[in-house]
Backbone bond lengths (Angstrom), bond angles and torsions (degrees), N, CA, C in turn:
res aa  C-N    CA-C-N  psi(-1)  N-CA   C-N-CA  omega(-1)  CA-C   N-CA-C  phi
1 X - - - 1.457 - - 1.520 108.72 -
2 X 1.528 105.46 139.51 1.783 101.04 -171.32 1.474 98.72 -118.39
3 X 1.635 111.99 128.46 1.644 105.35 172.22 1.738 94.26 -76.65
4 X 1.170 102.67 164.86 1.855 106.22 169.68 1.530 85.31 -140.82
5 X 1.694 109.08 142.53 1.453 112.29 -178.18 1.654 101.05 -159.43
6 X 1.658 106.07 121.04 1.075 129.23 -177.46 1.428 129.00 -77.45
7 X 1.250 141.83 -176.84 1.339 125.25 178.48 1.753 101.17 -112.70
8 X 1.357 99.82 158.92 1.801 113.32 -153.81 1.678 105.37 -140.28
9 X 1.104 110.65 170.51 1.463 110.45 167.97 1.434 102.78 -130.71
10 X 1.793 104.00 144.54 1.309 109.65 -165.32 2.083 102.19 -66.27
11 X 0.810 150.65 141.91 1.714 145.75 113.02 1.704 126.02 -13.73
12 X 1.630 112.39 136.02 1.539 89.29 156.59 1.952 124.53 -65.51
13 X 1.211 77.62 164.28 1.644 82.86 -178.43 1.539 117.60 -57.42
14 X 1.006 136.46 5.27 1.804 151.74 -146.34 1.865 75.01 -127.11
15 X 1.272 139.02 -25.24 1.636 122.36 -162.62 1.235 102.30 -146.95
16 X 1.389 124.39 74.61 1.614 126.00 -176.71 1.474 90.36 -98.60
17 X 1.434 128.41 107.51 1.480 125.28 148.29 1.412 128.50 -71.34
18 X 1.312 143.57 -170.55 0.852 152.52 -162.91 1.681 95.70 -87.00
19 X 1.693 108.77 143.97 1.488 95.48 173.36 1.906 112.73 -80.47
20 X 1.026 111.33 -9.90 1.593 95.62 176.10 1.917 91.38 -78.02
21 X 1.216 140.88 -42.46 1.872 126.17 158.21 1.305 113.01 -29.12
22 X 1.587 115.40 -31.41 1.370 112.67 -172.48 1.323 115.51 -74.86
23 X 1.317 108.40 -28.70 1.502 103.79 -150.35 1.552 84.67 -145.88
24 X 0.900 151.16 101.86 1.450 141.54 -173.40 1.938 111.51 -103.37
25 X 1.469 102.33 132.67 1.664 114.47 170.71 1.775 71.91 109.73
26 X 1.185 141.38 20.12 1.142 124.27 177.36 1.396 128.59 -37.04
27 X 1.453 107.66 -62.89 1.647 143.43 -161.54 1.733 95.46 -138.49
28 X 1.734 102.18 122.19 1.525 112.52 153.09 1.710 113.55 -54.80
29 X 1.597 101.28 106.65 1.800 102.89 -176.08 1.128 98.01 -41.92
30 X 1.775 145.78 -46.97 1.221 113.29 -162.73 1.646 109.49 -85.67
31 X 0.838 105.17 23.23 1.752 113.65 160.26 1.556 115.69 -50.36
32 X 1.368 87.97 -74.84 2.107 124.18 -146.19 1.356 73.53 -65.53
33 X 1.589 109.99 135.47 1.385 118.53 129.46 1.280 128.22 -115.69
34 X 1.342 95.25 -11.59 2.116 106.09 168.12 1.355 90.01 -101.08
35 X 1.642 122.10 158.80 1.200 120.75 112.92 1.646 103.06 -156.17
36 X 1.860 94.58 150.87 1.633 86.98 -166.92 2.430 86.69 -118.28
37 X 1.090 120.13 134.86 1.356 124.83 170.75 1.818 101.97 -96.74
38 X 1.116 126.15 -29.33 1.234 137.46 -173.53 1.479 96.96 81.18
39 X 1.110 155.94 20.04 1.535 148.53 177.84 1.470 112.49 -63.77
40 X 1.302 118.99 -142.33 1.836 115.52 176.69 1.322 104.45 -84.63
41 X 1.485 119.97 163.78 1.306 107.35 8.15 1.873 105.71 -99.25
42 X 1.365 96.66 135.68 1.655 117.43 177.66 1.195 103.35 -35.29
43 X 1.285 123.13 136.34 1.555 145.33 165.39 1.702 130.02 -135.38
44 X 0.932 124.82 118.34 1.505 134.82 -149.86 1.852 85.70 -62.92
45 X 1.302 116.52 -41.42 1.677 113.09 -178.34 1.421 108.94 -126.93
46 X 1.458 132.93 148.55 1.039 128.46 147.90 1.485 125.68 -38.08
47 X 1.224 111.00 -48.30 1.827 112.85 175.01 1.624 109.30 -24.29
48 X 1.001 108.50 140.02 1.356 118.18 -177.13 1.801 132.52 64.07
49 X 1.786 97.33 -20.56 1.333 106.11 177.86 1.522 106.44 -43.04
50 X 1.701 125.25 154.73 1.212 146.14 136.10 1.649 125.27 -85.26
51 X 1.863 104.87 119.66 0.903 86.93 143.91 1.554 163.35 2.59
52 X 1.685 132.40 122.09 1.524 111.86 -145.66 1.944 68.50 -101.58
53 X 0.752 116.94 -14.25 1.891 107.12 -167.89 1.747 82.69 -145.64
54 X 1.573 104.67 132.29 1.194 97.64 179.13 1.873 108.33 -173.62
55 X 1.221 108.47 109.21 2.027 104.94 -163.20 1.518 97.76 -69.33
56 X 1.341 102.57 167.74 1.850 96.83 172.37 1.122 127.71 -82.59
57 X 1.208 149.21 149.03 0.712 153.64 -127.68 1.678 134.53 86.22
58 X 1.310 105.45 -23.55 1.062 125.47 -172.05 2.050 106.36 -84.84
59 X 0.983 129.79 131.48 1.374 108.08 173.40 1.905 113.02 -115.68
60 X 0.776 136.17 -152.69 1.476 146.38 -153.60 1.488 105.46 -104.07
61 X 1.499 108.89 152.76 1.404 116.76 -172.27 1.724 119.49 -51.74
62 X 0.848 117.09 147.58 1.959 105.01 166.19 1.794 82.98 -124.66
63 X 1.681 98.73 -179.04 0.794 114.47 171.38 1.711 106.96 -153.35
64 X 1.530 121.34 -175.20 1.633 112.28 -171.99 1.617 92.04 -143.43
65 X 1.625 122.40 30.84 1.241 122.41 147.91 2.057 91.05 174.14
66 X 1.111 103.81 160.66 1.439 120.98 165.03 1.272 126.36 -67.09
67 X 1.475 114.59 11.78 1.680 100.99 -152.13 1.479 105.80 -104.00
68 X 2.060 97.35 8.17 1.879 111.07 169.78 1.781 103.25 -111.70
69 X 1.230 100.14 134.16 1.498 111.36 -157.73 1.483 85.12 -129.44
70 X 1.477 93.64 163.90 1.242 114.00 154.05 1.576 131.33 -120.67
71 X 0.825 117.70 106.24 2.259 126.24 -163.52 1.313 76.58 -52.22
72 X 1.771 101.10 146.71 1.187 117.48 140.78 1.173 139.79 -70.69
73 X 1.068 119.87 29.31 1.962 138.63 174.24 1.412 85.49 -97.59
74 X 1.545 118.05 -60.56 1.463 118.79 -166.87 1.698 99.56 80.69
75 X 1.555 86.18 167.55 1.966 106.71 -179.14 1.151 96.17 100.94
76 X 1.378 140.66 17.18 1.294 121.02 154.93 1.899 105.05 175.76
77 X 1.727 106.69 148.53 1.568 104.41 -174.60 1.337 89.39 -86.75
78 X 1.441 115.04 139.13 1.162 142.67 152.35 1.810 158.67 -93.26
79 X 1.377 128.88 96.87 1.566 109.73 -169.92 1.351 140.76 -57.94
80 X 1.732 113.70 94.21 1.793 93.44 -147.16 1.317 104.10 -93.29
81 X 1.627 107.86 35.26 2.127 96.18 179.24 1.623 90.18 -165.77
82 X 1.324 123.34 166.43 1.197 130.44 -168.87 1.321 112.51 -88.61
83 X 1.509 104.94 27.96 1.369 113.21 -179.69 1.838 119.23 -101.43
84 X 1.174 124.27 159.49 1.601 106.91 -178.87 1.435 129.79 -115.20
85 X 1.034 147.04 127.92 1.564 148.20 -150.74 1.372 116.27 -125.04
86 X 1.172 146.82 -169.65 1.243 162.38 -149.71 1.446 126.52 -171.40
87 X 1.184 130.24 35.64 1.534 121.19 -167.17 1.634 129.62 -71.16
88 X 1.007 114.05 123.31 1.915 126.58 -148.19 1.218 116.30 -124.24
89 X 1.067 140.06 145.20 1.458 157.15 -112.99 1.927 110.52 178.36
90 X 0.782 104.55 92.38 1.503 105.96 -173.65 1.870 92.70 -78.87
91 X 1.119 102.12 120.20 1.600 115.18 171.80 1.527 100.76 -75.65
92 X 1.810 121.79 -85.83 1.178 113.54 -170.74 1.045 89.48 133.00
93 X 1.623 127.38 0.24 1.631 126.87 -148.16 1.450 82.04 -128.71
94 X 1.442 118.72 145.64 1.588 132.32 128.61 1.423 123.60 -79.76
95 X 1.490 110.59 -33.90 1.584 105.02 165.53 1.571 122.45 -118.82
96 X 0.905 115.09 156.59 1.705 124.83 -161.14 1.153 119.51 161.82
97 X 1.448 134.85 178.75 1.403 150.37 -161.13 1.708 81.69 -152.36
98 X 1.783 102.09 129.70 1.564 122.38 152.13 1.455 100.25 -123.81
99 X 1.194 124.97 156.56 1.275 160.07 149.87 1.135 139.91 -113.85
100 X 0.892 141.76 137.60 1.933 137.07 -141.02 1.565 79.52 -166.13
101 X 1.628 93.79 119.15 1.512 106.91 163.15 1.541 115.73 -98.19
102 X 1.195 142.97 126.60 1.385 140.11 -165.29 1.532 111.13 -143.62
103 X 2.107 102.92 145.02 1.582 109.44 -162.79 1.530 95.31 -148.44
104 X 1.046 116.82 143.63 1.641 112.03 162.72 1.620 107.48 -124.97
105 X 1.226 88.36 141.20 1.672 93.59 -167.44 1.770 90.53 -69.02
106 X 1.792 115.74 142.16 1.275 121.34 -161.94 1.716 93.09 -80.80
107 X 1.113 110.47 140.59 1.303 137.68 -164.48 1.613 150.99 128.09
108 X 2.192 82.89 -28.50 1.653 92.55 -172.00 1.701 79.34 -135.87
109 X 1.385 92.61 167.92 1.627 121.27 -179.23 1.243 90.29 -109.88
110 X 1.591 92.41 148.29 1.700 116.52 161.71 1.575 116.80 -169.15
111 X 1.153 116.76 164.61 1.532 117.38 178.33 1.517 115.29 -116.24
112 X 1.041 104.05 119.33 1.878 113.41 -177.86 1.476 111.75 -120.06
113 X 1.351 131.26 130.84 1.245 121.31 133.06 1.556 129.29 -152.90
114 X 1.189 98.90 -166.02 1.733 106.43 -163.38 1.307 97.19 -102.38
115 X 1.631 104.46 132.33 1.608 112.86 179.44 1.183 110.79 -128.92
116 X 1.483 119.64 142.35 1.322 125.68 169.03 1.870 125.78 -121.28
117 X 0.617 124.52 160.25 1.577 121.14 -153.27 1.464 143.85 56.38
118 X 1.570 86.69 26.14 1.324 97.55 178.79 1.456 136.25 -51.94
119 X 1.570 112.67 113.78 1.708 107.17 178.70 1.289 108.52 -89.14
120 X 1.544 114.21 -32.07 1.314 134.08 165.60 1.270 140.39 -172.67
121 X 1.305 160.86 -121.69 1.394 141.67 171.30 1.451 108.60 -82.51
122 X 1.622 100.15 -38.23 2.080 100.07 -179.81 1.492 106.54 -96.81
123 X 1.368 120.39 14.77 1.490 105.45 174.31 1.270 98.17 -162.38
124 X 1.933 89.59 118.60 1.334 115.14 -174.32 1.412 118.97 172.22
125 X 1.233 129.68 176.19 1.771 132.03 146.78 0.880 143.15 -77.96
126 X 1.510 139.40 131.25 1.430 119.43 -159.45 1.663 96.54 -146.71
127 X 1.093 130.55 156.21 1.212 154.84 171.06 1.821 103.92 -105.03
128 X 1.345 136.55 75.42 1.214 131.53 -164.82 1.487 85.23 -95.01
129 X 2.175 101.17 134.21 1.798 113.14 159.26 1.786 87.50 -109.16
130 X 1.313 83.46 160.68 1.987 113.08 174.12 1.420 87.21 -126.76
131 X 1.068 111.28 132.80 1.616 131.51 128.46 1.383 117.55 -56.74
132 X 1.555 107.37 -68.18 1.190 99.05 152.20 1.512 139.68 27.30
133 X 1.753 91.37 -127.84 1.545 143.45 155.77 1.214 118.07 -37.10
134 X 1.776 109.29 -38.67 1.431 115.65 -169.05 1.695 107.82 52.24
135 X 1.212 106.99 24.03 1.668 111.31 163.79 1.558 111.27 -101.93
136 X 1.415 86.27 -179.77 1.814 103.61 -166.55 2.076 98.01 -137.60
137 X 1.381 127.94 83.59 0.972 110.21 -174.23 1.450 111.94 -115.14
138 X 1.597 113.21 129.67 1.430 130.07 -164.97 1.803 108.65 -78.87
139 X 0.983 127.07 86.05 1.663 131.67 -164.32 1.403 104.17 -91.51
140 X 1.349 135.99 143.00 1.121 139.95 80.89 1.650 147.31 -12.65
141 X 1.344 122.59 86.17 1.426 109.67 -154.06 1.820 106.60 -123.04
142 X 1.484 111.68 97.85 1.630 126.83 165.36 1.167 97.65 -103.65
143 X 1.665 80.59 130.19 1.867 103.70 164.26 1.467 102.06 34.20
144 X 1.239 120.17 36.89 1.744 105.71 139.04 1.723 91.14 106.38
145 X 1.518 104.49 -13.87 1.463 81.38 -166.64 1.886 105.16 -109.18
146 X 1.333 128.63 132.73 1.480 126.13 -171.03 1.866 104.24 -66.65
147 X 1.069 113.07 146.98 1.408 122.53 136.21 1.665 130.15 -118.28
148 X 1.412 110.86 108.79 1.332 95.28 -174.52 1.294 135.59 -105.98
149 X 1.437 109.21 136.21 1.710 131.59 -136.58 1.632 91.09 -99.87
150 X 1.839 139.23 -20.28 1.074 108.92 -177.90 1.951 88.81 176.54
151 X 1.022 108.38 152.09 1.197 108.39 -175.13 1.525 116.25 -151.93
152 X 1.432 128.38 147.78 1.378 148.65 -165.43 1.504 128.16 -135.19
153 X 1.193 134.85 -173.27 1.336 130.73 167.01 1.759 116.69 -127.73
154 X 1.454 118.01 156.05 1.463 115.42 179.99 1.525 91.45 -143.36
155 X 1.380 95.63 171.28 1.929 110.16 -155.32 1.360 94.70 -86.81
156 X 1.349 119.40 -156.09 1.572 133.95 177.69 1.428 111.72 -73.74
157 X 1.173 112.99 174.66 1.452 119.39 -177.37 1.673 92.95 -85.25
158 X 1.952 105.03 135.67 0.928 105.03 -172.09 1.489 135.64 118.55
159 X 1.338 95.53 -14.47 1.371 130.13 -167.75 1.899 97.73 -121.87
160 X 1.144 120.53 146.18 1.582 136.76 -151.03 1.789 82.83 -106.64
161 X 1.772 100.94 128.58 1.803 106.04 175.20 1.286 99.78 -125.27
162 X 1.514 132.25 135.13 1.124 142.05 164.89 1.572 123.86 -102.41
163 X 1.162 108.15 101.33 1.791 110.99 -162.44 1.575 100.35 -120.46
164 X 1.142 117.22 116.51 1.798 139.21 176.26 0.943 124.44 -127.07
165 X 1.408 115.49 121.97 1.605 131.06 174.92 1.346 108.86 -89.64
166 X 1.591 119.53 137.86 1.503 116.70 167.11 1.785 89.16 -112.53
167 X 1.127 98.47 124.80 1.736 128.06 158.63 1.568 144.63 -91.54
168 X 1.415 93.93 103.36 1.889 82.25 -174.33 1.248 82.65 -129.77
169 X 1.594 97.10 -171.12 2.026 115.01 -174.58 1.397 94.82 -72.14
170 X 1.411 132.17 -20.11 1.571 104.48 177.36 1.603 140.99 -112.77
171 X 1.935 77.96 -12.62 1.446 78.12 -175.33 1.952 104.45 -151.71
172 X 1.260 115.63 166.80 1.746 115.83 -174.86 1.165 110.55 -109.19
173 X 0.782 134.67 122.26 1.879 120.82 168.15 1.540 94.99 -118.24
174 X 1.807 99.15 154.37 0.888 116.22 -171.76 1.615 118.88 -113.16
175 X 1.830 153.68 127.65 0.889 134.24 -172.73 1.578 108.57 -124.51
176 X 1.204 139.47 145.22 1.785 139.83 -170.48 1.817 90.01 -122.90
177 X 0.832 131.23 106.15 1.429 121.75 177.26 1.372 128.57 47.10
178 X 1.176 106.37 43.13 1.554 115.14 170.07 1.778 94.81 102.43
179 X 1.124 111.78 -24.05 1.868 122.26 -171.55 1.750 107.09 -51.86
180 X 1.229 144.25 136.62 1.215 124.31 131.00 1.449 135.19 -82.33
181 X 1.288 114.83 105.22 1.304 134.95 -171.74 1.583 128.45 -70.02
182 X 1.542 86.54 -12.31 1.516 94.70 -170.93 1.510 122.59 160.02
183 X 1.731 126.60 160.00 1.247 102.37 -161.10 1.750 98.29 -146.15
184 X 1.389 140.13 106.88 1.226 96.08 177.26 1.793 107.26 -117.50
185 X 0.851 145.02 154.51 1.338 172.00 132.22 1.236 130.90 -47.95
186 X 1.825 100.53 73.30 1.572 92.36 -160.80 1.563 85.97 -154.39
187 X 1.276 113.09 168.15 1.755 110.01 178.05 1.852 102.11 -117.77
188 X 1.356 109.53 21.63 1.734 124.41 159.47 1.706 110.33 -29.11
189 X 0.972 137.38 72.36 1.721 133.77 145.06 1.728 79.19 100.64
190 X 1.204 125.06 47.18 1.377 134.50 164.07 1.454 117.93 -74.87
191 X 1.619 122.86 -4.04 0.985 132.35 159.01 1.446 127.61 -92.98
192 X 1.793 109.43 -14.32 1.407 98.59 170.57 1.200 133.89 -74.99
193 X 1.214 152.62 171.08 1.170 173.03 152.89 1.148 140.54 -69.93
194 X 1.180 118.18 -21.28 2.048 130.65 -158.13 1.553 96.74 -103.04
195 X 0.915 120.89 121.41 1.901 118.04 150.19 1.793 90.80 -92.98
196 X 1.558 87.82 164.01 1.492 106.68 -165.08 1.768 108.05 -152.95
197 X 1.417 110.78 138.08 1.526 122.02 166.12 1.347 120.96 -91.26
198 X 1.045 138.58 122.67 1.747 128.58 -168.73 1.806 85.41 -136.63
199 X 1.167 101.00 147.23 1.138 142.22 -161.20 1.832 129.50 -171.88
200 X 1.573 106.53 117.06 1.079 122.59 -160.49 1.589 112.93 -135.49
201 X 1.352 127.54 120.59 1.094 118.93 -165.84 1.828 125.99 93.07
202 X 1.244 112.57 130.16 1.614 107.28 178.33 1.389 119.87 -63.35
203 X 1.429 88.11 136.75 1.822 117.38 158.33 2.119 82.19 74.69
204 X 1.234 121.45 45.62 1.563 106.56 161.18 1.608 80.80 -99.31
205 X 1.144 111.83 164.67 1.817 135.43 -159.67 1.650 108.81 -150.77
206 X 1.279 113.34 131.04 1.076 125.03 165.36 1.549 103.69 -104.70
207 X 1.571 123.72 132.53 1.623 114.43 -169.38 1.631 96.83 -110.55
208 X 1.547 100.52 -31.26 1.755 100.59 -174.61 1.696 106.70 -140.20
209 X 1.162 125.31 141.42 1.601 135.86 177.87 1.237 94.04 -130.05
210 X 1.521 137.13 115.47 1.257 152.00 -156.92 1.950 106.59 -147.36
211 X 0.697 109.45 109.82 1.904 128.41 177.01 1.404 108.19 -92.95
212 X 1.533 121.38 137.73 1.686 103.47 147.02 1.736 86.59 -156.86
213 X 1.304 93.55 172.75 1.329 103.17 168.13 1.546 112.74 -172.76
């Protein structure tokens, strides 16, 4: 399955649409079988949220602390404390493409990214952005410790990042805005299931979580 993703202009923060609004012909609809916008109905936590598009099999968000919320404005998951979380999504899939659209409102730093093969918070794949760093680093993550498989750059805080994993039983690739960043070739937690949003630090934002396979 191929995401295709166009170039967009960000909105004020008062009008966050959906990122397929953003960027339209994004994803072949019969692609998506996840997709989460975070919109209504409002929920004090992601925990338990459903999917806004979502096939069966699929079940409801978890998370591995509270400290990723969702505002009641909605249009996007948010970090509302300087604390860091994990929010996870059991696909059901070994192979697939996720995409995690990500923004930080310009002012504050934070670290977000999109993970795939999640067994759990220290073991998995991740697409890590810095505000920061203004890097993009493609990890490998056992028992806590990174290996990194490929790395990129992203703009200022404020500016819209599109980071996608393609997933099969053998191997991860990594993409930063259409970029390939990196590739690794390994059958590492090739049995898990979960894609995951991690988010660390206030006001980092997830605007779109998009699945297909």
């Amino acid at each position: 399955m191929r995401i295709i993703t166009q170039e967009g202009t960000v909105p004020a923060d008062s009008v966050l649409p959906t990122f397929i609004g953003l960027f339209p012909g994004l994803i072949d609809p019969l692609d998506i079988k996840v997709r989460d916008s975070f919109f209504t109905p409002s929920q004090a936590s992601v925990i338990g949220r459903v999917p806004e598009v979502v096939v069966a099999g699929v079940g409801a968000w978890a998370a591995t602390s509270v400290t990723l919320v969702q505002p009641g404005d909605g249009g996007f998951l948010e970090g509302r404390s300087t604390g860091r979380s994990h929010a996870y999504l059991d696909l059901g899939q070994t192979t697939y493409d996720v995409l995690g659209v990500f923004r930080t409102e310009a002012g504050f730093n934070s670290t977000r990214a999109i993970v795939s093969r999640y067994q759990d918070e220290n073991n998995n794949y991740e697409i890590r952005l810095s505000d920061t760093t203004g890097g993009a680093v493609f990890n490998r993550v056992v028992g806590n410790v990174r290996t990194v498989i490929g790395a990129g750059s992203i703009g200022p805080a404020g500016e819209i990042v599109r980071a996608k994993l393609e997933v099969t039983p053998t191997s991860v690739r990594a993409y930063v805005d259409d970029v390939l960043i990196g590739e690794d070739v390994s059958t590492t937690f090739a049995d898990a299931t979960s894609a995951a949003i991690f988010i660390e630090g206030i006001r980092g934002r997830c605007l779109d979580f998009i699945a297909g396979w």
